[in-house]
N, C-alpha and C positions, 0 to 999 in steps of 0.2 A: 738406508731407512731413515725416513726425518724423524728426530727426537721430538717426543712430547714436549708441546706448548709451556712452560711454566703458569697456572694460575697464582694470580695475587693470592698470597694466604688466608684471608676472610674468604673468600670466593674456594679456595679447595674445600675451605672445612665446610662448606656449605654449597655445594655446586650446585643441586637443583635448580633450573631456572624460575620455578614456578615457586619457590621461597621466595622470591625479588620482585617478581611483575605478576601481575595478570590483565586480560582485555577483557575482563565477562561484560562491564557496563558498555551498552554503546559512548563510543566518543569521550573515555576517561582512559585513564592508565593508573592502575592502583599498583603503587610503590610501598614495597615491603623492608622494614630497614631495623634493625636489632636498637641501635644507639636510638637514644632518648634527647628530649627538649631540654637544656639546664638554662634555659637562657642563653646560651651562643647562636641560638641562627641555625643549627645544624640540621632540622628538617629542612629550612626553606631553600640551603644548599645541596643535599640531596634532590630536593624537586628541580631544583636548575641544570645539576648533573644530567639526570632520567631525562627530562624535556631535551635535553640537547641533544645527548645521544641519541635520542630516539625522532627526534628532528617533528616535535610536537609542540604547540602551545604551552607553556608554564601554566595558565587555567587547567587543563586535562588532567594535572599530573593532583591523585591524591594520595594522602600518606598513612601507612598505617606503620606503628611506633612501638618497639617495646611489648609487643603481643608477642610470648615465649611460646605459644600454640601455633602462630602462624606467621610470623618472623623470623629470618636468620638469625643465629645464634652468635651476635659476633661478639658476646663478655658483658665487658663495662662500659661505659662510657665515661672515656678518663685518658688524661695523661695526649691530647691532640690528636686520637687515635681517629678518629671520625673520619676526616676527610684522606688522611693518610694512609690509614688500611680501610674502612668501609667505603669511602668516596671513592679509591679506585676497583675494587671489587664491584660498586654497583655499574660504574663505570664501563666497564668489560661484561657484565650480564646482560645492561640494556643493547652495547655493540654486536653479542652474542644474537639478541630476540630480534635484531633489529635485520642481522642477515638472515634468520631465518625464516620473517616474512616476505624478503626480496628471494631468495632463493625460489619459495613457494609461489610467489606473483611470476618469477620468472617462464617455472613451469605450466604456469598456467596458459602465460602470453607465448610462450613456443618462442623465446628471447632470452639470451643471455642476461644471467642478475645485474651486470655490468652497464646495462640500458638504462637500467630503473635509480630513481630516488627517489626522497619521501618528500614531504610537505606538509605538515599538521597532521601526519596521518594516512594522508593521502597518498597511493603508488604512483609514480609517473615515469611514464616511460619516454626517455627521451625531450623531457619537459613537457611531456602534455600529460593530460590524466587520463589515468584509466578505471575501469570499473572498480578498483579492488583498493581497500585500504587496508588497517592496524584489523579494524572490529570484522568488516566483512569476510578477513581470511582467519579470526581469530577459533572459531569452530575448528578448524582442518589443522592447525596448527598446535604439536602440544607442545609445552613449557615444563612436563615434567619428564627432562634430562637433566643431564649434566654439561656445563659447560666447557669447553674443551678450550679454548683462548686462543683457537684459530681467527675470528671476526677480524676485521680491520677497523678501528675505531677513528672516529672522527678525527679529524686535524684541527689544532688549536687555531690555524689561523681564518677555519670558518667557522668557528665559535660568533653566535649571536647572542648565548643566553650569561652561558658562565661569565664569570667576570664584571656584568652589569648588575647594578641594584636590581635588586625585587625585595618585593612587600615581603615581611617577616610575616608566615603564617602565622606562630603561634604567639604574635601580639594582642591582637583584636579580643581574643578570651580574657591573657594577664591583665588589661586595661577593665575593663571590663567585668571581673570577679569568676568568671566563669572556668579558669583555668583549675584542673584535675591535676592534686598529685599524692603523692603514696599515701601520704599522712590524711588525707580527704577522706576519712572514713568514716561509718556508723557500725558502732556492735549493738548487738542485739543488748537491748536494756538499757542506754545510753544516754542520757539525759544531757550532759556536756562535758567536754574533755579539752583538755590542753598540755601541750610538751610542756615538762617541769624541767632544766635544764641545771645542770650540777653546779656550785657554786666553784666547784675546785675541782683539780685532775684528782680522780680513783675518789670521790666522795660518792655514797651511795644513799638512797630513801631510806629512814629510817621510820618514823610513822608521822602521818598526818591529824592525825583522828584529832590529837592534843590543840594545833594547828585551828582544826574545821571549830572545834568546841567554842575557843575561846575570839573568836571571829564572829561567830553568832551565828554556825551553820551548826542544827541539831546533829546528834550521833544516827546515821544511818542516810540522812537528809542527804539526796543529792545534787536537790537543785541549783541552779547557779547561782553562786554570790557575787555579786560584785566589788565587795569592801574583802572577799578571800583572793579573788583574783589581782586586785589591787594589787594587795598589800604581798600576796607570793610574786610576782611579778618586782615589782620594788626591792624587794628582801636581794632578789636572786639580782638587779642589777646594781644596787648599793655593794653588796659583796666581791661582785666581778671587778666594777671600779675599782675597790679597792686594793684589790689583786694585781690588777693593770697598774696603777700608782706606784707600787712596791716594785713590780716590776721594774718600772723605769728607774727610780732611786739606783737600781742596783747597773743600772749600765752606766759604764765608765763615760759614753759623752750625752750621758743626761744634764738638762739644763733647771729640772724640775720645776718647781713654779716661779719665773722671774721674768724681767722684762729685760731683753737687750737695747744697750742702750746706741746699740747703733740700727734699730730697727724704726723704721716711719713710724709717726706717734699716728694711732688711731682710734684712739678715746681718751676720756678722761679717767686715767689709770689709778685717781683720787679716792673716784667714786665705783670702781669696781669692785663686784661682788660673786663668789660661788656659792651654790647652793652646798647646804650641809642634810645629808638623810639618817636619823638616828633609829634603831628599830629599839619600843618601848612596846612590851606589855601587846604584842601581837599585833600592833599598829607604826608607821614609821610619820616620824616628825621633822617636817622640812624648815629649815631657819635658813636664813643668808648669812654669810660673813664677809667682811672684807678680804679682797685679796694682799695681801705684803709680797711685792715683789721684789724683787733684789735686782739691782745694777749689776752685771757683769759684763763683760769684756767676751766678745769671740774664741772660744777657747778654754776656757773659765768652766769649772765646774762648780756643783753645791752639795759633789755626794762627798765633801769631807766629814760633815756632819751628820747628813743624814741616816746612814748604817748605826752609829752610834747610839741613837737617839730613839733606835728602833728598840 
């Protein structure tokens, strides 16, 4: 008795085919994928995957992302997991879908599956084409089974798609303003909102109202300020810096504010200046001061003092 196939792990917990592809549009291939956009590329390598496997145009292939209704369930998107477990599970779905339009062209044509390959879609048998493509056998064909990991999947060395640049789908929205994400919302009653972010680990909200009053935003008032959003914004990165600075004081090869003097000179270190942000009276005041650098040597620190001082 032959032993069951092993499926990729994302692919067991999810075998249905029809969680991963469908053909309903003529002349598209809607690719279903759990992981999400962060910025890495990882839809428009998923699309290169599906396109290859399925031996179609990268135009055809479109995506749908992170829809827990009608996407595989593959977790998080985290940790390089993408192309490692979901890239080869979709991998093995599309080699799955892709025999069992040749099987069904096969029986069509009264020819071994072994005649036939594909072309954008196209069956062909023996290098020519015949009536029958992805969409035309897509009716007769279901996609809701299970995939078993018998397929034969493509061989790397006729890879056209993977491995070449393509256009990063979901650039053109980020550029552009148009890009959707979690935080993109509207509640009901909402006039305007914005992430307030902690100034320190385990610090929490304690009330704003005091805040809105003395900023010049009435009690209740929730329209946008702009002299509130300022000035909370400011608050929250004056603090951070702050935090960050002490930080550094405290590592052993901090150099904290100095100039090395084996370093190319690239200004006039005379006339340099940092900006200083004080918070007064619910408003923050910005001043310049000179910087004082200190001469040290490679190696050289300046936290003998500076813990002390703290």
């Amino acid at each position: 008795m032959t032993p069951p196939m092993t499926l990729p792990s994302v692919l067991a917990d999810n075998p249905r085919l029809d969680r991963w592809l469908n053909f309903a549009t003529p002349g598209k291939v809607e690719l279903a994928t759990g992981r999400v956009e962060l910025g890495q590329g990882v839809l428009t390598a998923m699309r290169q995957i599906a396109a290859e496997e399925l031996d179609v145009a990268l135009e055809r292939i479109t995506v749908r992302s992170g829809d827990t209704d009608r996407t595989p369930n593959e977790g998080y998107t985290a940790g390089s997991q993408s192309m490692q477990a979901g890239g080869i599970a979709l991998r093995e779905a599309c080699a799955q879908a892709r025999a069992l339009f040749l099987d069904t062209a096969a029986q069509h044509l009264g020819c071994a599956a072994t005649e036939l390959s594909v072309r954008d879609g196209l069956i062909l048998r023996n290098g020519a084409a015949t009536q029958f493509d992805y969409w035309s056998l897509a009716q007769s064909i279901s996609l809701a089974r299970e995939a078993t990991g018998t397929a034969t999947r493509k061989p790397v060395a006729h890879y056209t798609i993977v491995g070449r640049n393509a256009a990063r789908i979901d650039l053109p929205a980020k550029v552009f303003g148009e890009a959707a994400f979690v935080h993109d919302m509207t509640l009901d009653g909402m006039a305007h909102a914005r992430v307030v972010r902690q100034p320190n680990r385990g610090a929490t909200l304690d009330s704003i109202e005091a805040e809105l009053l003395a900023t010049g935003v009435a009690d209740r008032d929730r329209r946008f300020n702009l002299t509130w959003h300022d000035w909370l914004n400011l608050r929250s990165l004056c603090e951070i810096s702050r935090v960050i600075a002490l930080a550094a004081l405290r590592r052993e090869n901090s150099r904290g504010a100095h100039y090395r003097s084996d370093f190319p000179e690239s200004g006039d270190l005379a006339t340099s200046t940092f900006t200083v942000a004080r918070q007064k009276t619910g408003r923050i005041e910005m001043t310049d001061a000179p910087v004082e650098f200190t001469h040290v040597k490679p190696g050289e620190t300046l936290i003998r003092d500076a813990i002390a001082a703290e």
